[in-house]
N, C-alpha and C positions, 0 to 999 in steps of 0.2 A: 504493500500500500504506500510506502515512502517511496521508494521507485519510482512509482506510478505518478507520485504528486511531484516530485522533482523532476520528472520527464515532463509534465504539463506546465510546471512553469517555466522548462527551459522551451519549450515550444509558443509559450506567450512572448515571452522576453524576443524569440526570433521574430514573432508575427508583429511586436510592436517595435521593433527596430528594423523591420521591413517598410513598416507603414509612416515612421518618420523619415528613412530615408526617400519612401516617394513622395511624402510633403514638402521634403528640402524648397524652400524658397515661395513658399506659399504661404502670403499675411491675412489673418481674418480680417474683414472692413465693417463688421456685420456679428456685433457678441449676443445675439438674443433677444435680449432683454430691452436694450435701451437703446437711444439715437446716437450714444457718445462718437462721436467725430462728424456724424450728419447734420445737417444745413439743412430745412423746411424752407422754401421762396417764401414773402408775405402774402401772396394772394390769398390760399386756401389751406391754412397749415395743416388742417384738421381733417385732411383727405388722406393724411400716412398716420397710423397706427400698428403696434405691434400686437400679435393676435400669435397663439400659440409656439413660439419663436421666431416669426414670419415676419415681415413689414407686409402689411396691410394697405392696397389702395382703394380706397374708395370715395369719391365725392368730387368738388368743382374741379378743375385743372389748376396742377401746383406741378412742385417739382422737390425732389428732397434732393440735394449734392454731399457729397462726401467731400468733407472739410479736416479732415484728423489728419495725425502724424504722417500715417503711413506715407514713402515719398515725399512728402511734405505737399501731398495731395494735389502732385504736379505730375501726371506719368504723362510718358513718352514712349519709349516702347515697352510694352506690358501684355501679359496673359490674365485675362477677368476671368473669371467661372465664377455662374452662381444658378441656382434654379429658381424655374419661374412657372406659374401657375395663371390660368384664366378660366372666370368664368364663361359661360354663353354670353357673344357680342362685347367684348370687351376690349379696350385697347388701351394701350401702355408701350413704353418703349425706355431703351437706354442709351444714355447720352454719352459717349467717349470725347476726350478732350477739348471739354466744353468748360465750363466758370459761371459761378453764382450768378444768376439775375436775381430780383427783386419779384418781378414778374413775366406775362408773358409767353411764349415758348423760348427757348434757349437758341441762342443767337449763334454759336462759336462750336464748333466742331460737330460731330457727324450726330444722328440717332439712329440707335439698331432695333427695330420697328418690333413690337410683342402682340400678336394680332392672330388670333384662327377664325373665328367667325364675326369680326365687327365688318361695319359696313365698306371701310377702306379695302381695295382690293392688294395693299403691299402686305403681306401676309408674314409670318415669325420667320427670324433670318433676314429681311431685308436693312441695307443699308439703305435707311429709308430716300428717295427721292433720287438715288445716286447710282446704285444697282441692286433693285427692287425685284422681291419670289412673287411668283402667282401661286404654288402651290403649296398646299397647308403639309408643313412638314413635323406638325403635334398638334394634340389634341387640347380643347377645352376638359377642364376639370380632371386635368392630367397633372402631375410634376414633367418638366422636363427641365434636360441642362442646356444654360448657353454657354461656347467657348469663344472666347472674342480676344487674337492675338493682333498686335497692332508691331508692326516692327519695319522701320523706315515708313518707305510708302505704303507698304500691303500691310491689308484689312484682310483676315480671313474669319468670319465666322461659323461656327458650326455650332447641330442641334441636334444633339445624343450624340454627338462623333461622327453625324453626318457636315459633310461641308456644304452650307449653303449660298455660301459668297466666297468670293476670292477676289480681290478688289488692289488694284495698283494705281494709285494715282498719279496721274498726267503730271508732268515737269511744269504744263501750263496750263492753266485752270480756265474757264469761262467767265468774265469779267463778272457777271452778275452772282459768281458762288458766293462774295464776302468771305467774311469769317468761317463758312461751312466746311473746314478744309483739314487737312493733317498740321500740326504743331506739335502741343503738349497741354493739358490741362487733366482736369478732375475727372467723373463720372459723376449720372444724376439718375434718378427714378424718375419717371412721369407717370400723373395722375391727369387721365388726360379730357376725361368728361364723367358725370354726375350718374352714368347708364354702366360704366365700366368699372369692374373689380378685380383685381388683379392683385398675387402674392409673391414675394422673392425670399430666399432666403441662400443658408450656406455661401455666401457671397467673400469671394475671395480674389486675390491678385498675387503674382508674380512677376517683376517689375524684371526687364531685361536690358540689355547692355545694348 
């Protein structure tokens, strides 16, 4: 029976030095509980809520940003994962290297569209407006994972390890992009209408060189 227990704990001890070494370099942005290092815009603060570990959207259009240490909430090139949830007709989406507004929709870097059945036809996976899916690659009242690597110019996102964009931005932009463009900035939730509910969580980054 001693054996037996010193064999199980040398097979935990490997299983949890297996699973930190695959974490290597992976910062939580996202502890559970609370908003510590997130930013609510002023319009509709009271559209993001934590709800069984989750951040909660639901109600007028806001936006919440991540504002805390991590990077000093400036990435540049980086790997996001985190999981996201909708219900029936819903939309929400997330913002890569973008920066606090007040209000509004968010001015400064791209948004990666969270959509299966709302009435917008750029559906989950789309770089919204820039290289946009038609087809619904998850489900409502599902979990699934987004993977969103940004490094140089290329944007890849995927949706369970599926890849749903692969995106290189032009050396020379269309005058009318503005600020829509690759730099360096935060990331943000959108809460995007009063009809839409939508949950993220496990929300993570790996910041890259």
């Amino acid at each position: 029976m001693k054996k037996l227990s010193l064999l199980l704990c040398f097979l935990l001890s490997i299983n949890l030095a297996f699973s930190q070494k695959k974490e290597k370099g992976w910062v939580s942005l996202f502890d559970g509980k609370t908003f510590a290092g997130w930013h609510v815009n002023e319009e509709h603060p009271s559209t993001f809520t934590i709800e069984d570990g989750t951040i909660k959207v639901a109600g007028e259009r806001a936006h919440l940003f991540y504002e805390g240490a991590v990077g000093n909430h400036d990435f540049k090139n980086f790997e996001l994962k985190l999981k996201a949830k909708t219900l029936p007709g819903s939309n929400s989406g997330i913002f890569i290297h973008t920066a606090y507004q007040a209000s509004d929709w968010p001015q400064k870097g791209y948004e990666v569209q969270v959509n299966q059945t709302h009435g917008d036809w750029r559906k989950t996976g789309s770089l919204y407006g820039i290289n946009d899916v038609k087809e619904n690659l998850a489900k409502d009242n599902e979990w699934y994972e987004y993977h969103i690597i940004v490094q140089g110019k290329r944007i890849i996102i995927k949706i369970d390890d599926k890849v749903a964009v692969d995106y290189t931005e032009p050396e020379t932009l269309p005058a009318d992009r503005g600020l829509k463009k690759l730099s360096s900035g935060t990331i943000a939730l959108q809460g995007h209408d009063p009809k839409s509910v939508a949950y993220f969580k496990d929300i993570k980054i790996k910041l890259l060189k």
